[in-house]
C-alpha positions in Angstrom: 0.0 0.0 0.0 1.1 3.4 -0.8 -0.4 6.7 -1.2 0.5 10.6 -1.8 -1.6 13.6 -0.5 -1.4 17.1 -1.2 -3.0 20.6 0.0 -2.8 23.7 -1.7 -4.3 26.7 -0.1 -5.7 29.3 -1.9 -6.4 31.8 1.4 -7.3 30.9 4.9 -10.7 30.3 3.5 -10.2 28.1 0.4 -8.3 24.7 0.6 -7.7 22.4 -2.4 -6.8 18.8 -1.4 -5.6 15.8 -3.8 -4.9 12.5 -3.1 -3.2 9.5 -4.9 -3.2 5.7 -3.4 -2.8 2.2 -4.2 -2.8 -1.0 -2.6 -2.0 -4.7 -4.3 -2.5 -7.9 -2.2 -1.3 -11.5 -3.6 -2.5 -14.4 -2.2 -1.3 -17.9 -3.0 -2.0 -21.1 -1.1 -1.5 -25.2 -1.4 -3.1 -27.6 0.4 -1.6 -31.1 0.8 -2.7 -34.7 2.3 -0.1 -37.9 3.2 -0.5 -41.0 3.0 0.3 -43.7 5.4 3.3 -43.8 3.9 4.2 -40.1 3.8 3.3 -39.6 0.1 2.3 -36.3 -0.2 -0.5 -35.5 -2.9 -2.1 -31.8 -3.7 -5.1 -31.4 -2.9 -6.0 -27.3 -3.0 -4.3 -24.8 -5.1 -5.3 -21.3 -4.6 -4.5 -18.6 -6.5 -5.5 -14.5 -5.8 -5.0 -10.9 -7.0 -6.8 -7.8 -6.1 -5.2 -4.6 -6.9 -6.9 -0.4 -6.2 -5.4 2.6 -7.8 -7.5 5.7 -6.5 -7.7 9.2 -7.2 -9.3 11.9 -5.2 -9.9 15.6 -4.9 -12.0 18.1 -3.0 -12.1 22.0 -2.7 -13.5 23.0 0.6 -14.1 26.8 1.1 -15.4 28.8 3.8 -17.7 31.6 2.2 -18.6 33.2 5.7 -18.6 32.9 9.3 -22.3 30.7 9.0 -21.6 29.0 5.7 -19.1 26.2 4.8 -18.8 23.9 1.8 -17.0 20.6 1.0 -17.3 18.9 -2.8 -15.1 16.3 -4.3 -14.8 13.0 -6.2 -13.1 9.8 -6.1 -12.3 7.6 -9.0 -11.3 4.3 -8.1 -10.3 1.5 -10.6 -10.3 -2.0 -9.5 -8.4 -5.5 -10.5 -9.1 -9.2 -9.7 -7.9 -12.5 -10.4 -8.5 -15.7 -8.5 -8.5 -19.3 -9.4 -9.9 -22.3 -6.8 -9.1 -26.0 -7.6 -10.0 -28.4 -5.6 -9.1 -32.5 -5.3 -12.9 -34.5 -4.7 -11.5 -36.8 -3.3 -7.8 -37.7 -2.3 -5.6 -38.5 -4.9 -7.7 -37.6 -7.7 -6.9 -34.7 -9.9 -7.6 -31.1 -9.1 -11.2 -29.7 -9.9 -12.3 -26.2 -10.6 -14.7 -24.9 -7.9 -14.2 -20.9 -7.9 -12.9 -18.6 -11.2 -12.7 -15.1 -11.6 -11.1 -12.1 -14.0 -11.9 -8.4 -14.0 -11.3 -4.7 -13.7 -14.0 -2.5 -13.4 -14.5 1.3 -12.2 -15.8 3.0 -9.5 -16.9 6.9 -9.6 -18.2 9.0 -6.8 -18.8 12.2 -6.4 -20.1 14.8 -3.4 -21.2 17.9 -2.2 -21.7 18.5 1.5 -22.3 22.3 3.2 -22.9 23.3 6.7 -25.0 26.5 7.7 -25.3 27.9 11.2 -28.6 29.3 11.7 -27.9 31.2 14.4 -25.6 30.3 17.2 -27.7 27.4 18.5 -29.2 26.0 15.1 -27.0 24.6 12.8 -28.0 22.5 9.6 -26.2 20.0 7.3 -27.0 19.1 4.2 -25.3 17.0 0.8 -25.7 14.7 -1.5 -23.7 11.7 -3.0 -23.3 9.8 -5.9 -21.8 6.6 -7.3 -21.2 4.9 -11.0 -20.4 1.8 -11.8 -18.9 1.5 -14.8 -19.0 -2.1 -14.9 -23.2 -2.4 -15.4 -23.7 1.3 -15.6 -25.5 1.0 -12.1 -25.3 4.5 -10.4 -27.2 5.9 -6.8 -28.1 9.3 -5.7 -27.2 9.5 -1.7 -29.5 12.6 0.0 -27.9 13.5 3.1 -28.7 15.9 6.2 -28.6 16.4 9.6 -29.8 18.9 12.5 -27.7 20.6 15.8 -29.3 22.1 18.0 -27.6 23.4 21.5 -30.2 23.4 23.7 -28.0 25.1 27.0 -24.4 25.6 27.7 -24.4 21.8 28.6 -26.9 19.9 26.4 -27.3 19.5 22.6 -29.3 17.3 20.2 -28.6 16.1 17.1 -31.0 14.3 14.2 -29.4 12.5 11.1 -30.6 11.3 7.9 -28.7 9.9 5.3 -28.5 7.6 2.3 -25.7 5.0 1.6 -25.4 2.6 -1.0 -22.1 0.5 -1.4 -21.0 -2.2 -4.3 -20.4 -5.9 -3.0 -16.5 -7.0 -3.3 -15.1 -7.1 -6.0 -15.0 -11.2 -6.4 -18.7 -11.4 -6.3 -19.2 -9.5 -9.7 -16.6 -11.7 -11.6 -17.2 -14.6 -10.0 -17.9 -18.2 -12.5 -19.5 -21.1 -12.0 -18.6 -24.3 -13.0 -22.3 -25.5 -13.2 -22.7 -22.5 -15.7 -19.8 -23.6 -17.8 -17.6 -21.2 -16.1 -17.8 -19.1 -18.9 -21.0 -16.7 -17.5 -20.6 -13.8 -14.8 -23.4 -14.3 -12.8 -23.1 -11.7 -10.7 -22.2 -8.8 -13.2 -25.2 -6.6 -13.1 -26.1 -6.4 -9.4 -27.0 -3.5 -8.1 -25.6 -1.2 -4.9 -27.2 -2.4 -1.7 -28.9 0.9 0.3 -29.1 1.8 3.5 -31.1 4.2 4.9 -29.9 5.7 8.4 -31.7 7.8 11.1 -30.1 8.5 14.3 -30.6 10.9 17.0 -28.6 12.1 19.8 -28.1 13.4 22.7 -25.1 15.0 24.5 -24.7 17.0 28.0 -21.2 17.9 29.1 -21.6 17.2 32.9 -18.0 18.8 33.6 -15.0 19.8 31.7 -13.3 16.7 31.4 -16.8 14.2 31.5 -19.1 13.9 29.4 -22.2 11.7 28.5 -23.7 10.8 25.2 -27.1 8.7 24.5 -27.3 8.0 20.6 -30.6 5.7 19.5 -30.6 4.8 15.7 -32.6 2.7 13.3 -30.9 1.7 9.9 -33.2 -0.2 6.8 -31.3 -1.6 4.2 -33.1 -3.1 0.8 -31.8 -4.7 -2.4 -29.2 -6.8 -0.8 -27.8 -9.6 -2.4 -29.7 -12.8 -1.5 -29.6 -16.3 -3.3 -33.1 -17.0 -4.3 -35.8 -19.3 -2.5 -32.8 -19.5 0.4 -31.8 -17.9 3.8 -28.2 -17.3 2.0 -27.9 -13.3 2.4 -24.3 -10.9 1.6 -24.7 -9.8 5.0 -23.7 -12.9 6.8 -21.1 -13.5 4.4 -18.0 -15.2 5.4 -16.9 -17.5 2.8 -13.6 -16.9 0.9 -15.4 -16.8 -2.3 -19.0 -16.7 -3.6 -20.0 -18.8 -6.4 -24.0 -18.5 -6.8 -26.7 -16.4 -8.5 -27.7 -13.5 -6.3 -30.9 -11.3 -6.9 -30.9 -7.6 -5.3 -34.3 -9.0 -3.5 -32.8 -8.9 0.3 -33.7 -6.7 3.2 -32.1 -5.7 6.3 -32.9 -4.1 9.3 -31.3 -3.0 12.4 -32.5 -1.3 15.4 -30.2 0.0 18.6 -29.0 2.2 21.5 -25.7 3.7 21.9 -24.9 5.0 25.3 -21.2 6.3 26.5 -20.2 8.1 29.6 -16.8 9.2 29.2 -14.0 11.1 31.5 -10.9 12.2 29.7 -8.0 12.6 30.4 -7.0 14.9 33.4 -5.1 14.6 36.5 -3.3 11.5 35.5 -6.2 8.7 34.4 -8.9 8.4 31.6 -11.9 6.2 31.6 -14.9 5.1 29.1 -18.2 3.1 29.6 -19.7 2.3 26.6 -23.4 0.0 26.4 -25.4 -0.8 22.8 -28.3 -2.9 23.0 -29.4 -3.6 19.4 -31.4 -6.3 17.1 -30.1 -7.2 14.0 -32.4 -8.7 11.0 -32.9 -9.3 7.8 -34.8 -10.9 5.1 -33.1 -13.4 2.9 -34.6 -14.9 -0.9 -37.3 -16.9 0.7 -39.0 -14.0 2.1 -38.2 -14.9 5.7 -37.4 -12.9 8.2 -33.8 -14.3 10.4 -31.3 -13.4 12.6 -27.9 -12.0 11.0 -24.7 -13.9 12.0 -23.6 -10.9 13.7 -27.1 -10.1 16.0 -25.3 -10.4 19.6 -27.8 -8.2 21.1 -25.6 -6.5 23.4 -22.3 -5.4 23.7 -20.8 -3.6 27.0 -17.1 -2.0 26.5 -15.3 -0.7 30.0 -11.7 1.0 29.5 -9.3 2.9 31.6 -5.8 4.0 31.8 -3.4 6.0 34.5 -0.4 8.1 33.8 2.8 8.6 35.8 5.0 11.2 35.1 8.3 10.3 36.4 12.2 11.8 36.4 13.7 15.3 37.1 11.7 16.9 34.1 9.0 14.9 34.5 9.5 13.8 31.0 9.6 9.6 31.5 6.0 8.7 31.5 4.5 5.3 33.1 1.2 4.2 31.6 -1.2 1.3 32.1 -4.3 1.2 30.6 -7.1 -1.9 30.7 -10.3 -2.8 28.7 -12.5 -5.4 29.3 -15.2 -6.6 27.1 -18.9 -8.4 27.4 -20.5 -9.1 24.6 -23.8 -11.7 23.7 -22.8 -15.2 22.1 -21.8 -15.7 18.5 -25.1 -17.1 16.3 -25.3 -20.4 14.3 -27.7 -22.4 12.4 -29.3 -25.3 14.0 -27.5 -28.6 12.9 -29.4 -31.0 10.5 -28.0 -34.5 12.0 -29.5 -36.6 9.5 -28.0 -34.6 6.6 -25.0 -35.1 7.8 -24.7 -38.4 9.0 -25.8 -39.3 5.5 -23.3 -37.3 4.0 -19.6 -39.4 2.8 -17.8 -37.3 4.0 -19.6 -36.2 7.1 -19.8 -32.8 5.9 -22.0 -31.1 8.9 -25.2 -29.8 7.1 -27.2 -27.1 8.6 -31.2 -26.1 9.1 -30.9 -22.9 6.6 -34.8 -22.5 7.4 -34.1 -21.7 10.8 -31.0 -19.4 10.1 -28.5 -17.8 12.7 -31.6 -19.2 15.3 -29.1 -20.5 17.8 -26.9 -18.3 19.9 -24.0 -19.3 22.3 -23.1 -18.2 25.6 -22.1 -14.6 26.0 -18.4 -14.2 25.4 -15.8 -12.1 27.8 -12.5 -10.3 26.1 -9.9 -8.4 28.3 -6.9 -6.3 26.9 -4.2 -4.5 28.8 -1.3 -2.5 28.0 1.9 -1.4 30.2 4.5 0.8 28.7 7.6 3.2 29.8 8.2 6.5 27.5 11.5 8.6 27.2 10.4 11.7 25.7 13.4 13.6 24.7 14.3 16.6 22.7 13.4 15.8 19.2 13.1 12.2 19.9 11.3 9.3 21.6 11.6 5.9 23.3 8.7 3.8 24.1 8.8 0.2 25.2 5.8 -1.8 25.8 4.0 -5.1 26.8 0.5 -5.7 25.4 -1.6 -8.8 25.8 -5.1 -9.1 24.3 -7.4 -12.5 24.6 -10.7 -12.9 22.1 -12.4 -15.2 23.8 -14.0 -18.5 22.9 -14.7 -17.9 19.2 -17.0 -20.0 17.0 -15.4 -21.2 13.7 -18.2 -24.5 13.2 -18.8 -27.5 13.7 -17.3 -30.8 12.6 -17.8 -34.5 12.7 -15.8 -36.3 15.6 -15.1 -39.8 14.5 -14.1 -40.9 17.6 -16.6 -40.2 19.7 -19.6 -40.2 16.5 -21.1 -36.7 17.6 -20.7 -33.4 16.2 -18.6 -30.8 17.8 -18.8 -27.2 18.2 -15.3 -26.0 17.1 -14.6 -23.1 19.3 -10.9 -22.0 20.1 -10.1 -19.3 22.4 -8.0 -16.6 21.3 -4.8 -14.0 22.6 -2.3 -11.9 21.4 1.3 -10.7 23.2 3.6 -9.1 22.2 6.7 -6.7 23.6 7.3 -3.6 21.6 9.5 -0.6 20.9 8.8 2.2 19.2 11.4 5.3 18.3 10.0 8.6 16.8 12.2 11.5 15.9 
């Protein structure tokens, strides 16, 4: 990844700003199976490119004290390239599952402009667009939002706004072997849309705490889904899509954002942070499920303390914590006797009863201790950080020694020591 930005100012009120970037991944893998014996045989072979080359500009310009304006536009051109074979059985030669070749455009442009009423009022209004050059498909984004500071303390906010976004890239090239692997199936769908409402609420209770409620609602229509199934974009988590998808999904989700927060002052920092939320959405069958990631609740608590240490109180000693609740990760209810049937004992699930099934909440805790040198024109900072994830859910799987089916849940963590020098 690299990039390259640039500002040029007209006058204090005029600012022109343009930015080059581009980012390449490769991606290459091989899967193997032994023998008895120790032969080795292939028996995966995957192969991956996905390259971005964007250019951006915007001229933002204050025309008086009340009245600001922001326009630009992006242009963003996209490559892929990824080839799945697959053995079906051991030993046997490699089969196509997954193809895909492309490059394909993406053009947005924007105007956004903020107006202060008076000094209590202020109003925000813009509006977005996007063109795919690929299948011509383009979207008009309205956007605006309302401020009003009620006292010296308390202020409310209400937001609208439109956002549509493409699917990635590997869904619109994607072919399918059962099609000949010669048809795009996916070319021609269209953005999914979101509409977003939010209000909120914020009241400084002192100079260094405040407390902000923020209840939203978000609708999202023409979502990817595959037809006559529960199989929706926003649950994805496959490496690669391969089916038919119809822009006939819905989504919906509903929540509550509440943070108290004390910043920094006098040494130590902390945050509570609660969202209660339901998460939903309508898949090709015209059913109404659970998404994957509809924990209901998650409940965030951080901290940290700062000491300043040495003659000129320039070696600093921090610690800071965070500790995480958060509801269960959702699955599909098993179909046994699918499975059991199945060769390979391949665990099948109840797609009619979607992301139905929720396990038990999950607990994450992160800390971090480290010692800084701050010196004239320069820096040391050494560090210990730990983080653990929790038990996460990556399946299920068939246990052939017991003959039941597992959950396959691993718990997670990350250490490390650092040291950082900035000059």
């Amino acid at each position: 990844a690299g990039g390259l930005t640039h500002r040029y100012y007209f006058n204090d009120n005029t600012v022109l700003k343009t930015t080059l970037a581009s980012t390449y991944s490769k991606f290459d893998a091989k899967q193997f199976v032994r023998d008895f014996d120790g032969n080795s045989t292939i028996y995966g072979d995957l192969y991956n490119r996905t390259g971005n080359w964007i250019a951006s500009t915007s001229l933002s310009k204050k025309y008086s004290s009340r009245f600001t304006n922001k326009t630009g536009f992006t242009f963003q051109h996209m490559t892929y390239k990824m080839n799945l074979e697959k053995a079906p059985y051991e030993g046997e030669p490699l089969e196509s599952m997954s193809q895909g070749e492309g490059n394909t455009n993406l053009i947005s442009g924007y105007t956004t402009s903020s107006y202060d009423i008076n000094d209590k009022v202020t109003f925000n209004f813009g509006l977005n667009g996007q063109y795919l050059t690929l299948n011509d498909k383009w979207t008009l984004e309205p956007r605006l939002s309302v401020k009003w500071k009620a006292t010296q303390k308390a202020s409310w906010a209400l937001a609208y706004g439109l956002h549509s976004r493409m699917e990635k890239i590997d869904v619109y090239f994607v072919k399918t072997p059962a099609l000949g692997n010669n048809n795009k199936v996916n070319k021609n769908l269209d953005f999914t849309k979101a509409h977003h409402v939010m209000l909120s609420y914020n009241y400084k209770i002192s100079d260094d705490m405040n407390l902000r409620i923020e209840p939203y609602f978000q609708y999202l229509c023409d979502v990817p889904v595959i037809a006559d199934s529960s199989y929706c974009v926003l649950n994805r988590d496959e490496f690669y899509v391969e089916d038919a998808l119809v822009n006939k999904g819905r989504g919906q989700n509903i929540g509550i954002d509440v943070t108290f927060e004390k910043y920094l002052s006098k040494g130590y920092y902390y945050m509570a942070t609660t969202t209660l939320f339901n998460s939903r959405y309508r898949g090709g069958d015209g059913k109404w499920y659970n998404t994957k990631f509809n924990r209901n609740y998650v409940l965030n608590l951080l901290g940290g303390k700062e000491w300043l240490t040495g003659k000129n109180k320039n070696r600093i000693w921090s610690v800071n914590l965070r500790c995480v609740l958060q509801g269960g990760d959702r699955y599909s209810p098993i179909d046994e006797a699918a499975t059991m049937a199945d060769p390979d004992k391949i665990v099948q699930y109840n797609e009619y009863k979607a992301y139905s099934k929720q396990f038990d909440p999950i607990f994450m805790f992160h800390y971090t201790v480290s010692y800084r040198i701050n010196l004239k024109g320069k820096s040391h900072e050494f560090a210990i950080k730990a983080m653990s994830t929790g038990k996460e859910y990556y399946g299920h799987s068939y246990n052939y020694k017991t003959g039941k089916i597992d959950a396959d849940r691993q718990d997670g963590g990350i250490s490390n020591i650092s040291y950082k020098f900035e000059f």
